[in-house]
N, C-alpha and C positions, 0 to 999 in steps of 0.2 A: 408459275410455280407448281409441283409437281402436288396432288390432293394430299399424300400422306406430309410431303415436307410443310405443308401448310396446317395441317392438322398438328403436326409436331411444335409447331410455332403457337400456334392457339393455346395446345395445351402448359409450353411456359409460359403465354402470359398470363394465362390463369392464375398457375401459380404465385407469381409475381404478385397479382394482383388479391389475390387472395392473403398473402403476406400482410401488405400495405393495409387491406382492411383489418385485420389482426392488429396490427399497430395502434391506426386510428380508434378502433373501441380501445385499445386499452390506454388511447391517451382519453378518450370521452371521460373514462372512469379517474384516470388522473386529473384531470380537467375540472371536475365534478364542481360546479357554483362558482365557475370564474366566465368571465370573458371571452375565455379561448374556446371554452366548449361546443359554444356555437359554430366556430371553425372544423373542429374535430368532427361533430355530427355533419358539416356539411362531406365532410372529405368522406364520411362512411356510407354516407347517400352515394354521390361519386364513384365509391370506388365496387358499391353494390349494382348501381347499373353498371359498367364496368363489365362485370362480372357475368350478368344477363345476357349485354350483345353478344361475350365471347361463346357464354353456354349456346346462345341461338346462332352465331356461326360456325361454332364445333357442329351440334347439330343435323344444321342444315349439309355440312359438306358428308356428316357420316348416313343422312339420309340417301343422297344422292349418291355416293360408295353404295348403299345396300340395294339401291334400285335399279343399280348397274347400268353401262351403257345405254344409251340415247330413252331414258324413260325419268321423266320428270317428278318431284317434289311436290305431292297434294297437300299437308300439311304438317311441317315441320314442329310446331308448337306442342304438337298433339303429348308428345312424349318427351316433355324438357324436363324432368324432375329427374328422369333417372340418367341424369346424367351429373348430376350435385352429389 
């Protein structure tokens, strides 16, 4: 798959996923001293790693874009915030 069609995929499922977590806190808040909210906080754990591997696969593919052909990836991690 071609790096940008795959970058382009990353970046809706982010979105996506960024939704879903949207959802989940605001069922945590609806939830608030019942039973389910333990469910709700697991989904938002979930959907927050989720959210991390996509940041450190966008990342990683837009490192490897900016270091241009055949020159490899020293540390990806270094600069993951600014991409949130």
């Amino acid at each position: 798959m071609p790096r940008n069609r795959l970058l382009a995929q990353i970046d809706e499922e982010l979105l996506h996923a960024r939704e879903s977590l949207k959802f989940w806190r605001d069922q945590m808040i609806l939830l608030d001293h019942t039973d389910y909210q333990v469910a709700a906080k697991r989904q938002v754990m979930h959907r927050e790693a989720e959210i991390e591997r996509l940041l450190e696969a966008q990342e990683t593919l837009l490192t490897i874009e900016l270091a241009g052909p055949g020159a490899t990836a020293s540390s990806p991690s270094a600069s993951r915030s600014s991409f949130r």
